[in-house]
C-alpha positions as CSV (number, residue, x, y, z in Angstrom):
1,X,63.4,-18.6,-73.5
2,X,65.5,-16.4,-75.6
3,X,66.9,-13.3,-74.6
4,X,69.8,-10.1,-75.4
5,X,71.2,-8.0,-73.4
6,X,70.8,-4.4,-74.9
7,X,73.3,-2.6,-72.8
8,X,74.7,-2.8,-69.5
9,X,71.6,-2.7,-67.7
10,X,68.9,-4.1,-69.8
11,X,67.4,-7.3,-71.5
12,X,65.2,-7.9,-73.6
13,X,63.5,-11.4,-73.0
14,X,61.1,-13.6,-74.7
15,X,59.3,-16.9,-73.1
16,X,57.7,-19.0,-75.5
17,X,54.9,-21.5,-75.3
18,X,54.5,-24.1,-72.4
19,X,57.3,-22.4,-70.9
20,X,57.1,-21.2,-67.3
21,X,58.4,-17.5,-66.3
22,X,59.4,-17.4,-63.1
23,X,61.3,-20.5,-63.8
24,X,62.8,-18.8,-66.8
25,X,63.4,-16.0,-65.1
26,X,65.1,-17.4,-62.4
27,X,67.6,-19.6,-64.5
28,X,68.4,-16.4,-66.4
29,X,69.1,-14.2,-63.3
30,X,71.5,-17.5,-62.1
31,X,73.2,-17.6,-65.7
32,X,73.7,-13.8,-65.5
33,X,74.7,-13.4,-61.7
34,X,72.0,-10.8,-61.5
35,X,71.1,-10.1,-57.5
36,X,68.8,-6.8,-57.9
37,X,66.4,-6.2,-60.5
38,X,63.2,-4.9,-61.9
39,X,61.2,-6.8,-64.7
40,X,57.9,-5.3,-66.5
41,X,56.4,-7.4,-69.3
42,X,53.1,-8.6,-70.9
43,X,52.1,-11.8,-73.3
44,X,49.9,-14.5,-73.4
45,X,49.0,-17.3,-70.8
46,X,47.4,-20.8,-70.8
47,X,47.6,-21.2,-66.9
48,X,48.1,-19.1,-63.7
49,X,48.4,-19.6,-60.5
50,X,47.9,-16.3,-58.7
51,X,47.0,-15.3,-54.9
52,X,46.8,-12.4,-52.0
53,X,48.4,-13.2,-48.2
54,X,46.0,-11.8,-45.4
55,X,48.5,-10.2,-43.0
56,X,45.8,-10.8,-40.7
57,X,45.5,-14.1,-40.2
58,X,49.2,-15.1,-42.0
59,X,47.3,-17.0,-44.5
60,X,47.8,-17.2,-48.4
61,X,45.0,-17.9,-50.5
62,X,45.4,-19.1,-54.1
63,X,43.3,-19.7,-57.6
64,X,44.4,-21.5,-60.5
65,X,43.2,-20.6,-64.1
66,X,43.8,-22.4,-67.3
67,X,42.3,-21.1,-70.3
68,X,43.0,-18.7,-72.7
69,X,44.4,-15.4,-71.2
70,X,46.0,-12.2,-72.4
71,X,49.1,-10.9,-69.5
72,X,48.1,-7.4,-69.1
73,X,50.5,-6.3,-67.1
74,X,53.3,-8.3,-65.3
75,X,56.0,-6.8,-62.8
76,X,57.9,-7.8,-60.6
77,X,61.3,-7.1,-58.8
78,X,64.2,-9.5,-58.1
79,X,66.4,-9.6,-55.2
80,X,68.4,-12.2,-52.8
81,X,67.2,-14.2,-49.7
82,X,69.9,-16.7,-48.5
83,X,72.2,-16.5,-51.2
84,X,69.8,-17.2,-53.7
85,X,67.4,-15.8,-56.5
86,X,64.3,-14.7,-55.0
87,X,61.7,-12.8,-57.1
88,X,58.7,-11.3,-56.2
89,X,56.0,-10.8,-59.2
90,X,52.8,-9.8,-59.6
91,X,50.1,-10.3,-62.6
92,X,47.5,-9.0,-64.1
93,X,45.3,-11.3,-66.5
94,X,42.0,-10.9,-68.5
95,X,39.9,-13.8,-70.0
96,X,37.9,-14.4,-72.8
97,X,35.1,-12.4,-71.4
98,X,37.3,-9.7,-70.9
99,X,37.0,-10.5,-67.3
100,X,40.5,-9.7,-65.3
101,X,42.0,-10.9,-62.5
102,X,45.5,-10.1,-60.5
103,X,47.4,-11.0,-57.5
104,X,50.6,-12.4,-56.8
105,X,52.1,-14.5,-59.4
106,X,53.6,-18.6,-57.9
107,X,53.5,-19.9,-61.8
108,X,52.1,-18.8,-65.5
109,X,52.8,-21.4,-68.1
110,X,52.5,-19.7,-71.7
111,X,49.9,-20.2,-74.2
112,X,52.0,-17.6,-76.7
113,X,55.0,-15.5,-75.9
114,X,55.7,-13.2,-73.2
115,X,57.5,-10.5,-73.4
116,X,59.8,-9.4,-70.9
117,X,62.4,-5.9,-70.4
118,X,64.4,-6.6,-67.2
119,X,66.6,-3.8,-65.4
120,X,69.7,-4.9,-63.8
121,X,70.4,-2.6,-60.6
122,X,74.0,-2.5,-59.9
123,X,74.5,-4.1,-56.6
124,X,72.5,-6.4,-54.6
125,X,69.3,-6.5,-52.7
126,X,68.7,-8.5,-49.7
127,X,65.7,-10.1,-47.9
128,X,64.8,-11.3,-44.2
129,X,61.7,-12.6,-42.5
130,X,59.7,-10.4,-40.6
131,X,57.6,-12.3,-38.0
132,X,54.7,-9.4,-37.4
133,X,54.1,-9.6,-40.7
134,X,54.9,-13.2,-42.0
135,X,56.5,-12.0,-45.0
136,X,60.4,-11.7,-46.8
137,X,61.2,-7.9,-46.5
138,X,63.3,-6.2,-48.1
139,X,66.7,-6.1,-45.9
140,X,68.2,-2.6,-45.6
């Protein structure tokens, strides 16, 4: 991973191939002492992991893809639980046939570059767990 920072609130950020993004993304926000955030972005990937959580039954379900796969949209937003990086993406991805499928993003290894703008918000936003739902809220 490369990246610049273009002013004070934005950078510009490139993953390269076999690299993972929310890893990278999470070692840059660490580096940069960035708690609050917004991140758009599109590329290429070789593998996915992407999933939905049924609120009903508190359940997540998962699929793993590896093959060829453009990123056709990718955002996410970046906040804090516990002191600590927590990002919350989601993924959009099409295959060869043109076929496309989205959810929440665990892991995308890249098969090419990914392109990534990330928007620092001043401050900090917080998380908590929310037992009717079974999900990290955001904390206001």
């Amino acid at each position: 991973m490369i990246y610049k920072k273009i002013d004070s609130n934005h950078y510009v950020i490139r993953i390269d191939k076999e690299e993972e993004v929310l890893d990278n993304i999470t070692k840059l926000c660490k580096k940069e002492k960035i708690k609050a955030g917004s991140v758009v972005g599109l590329g290429a990937a070789k593998y996915i992991k992407i999933g939905l959580y049924d609120v009903v039954e508190k359940q997540y379900h998962s699929i793993e893809m590896e093959e060829p796969m453009e990123i056709t949209s990718l955002v996410g937003n970046i906040s804090q639980k516990d002191g600590e990086v927590y990002l919350h993406f989601h993924i959009n991805v099409s295959n060869k046939d043109m076929k496309v499928y989205g959810g929440h993003l665990n892991s995308c290894v890249i098969g090419a570059t990914c392109e990534l703008v990330l928007t620092v918000l001043d401050g900090s936003i917080d998380r908590e767990f929310n037992e009717e739902l079974g999900l990290n809220l955001f904390k206001f």
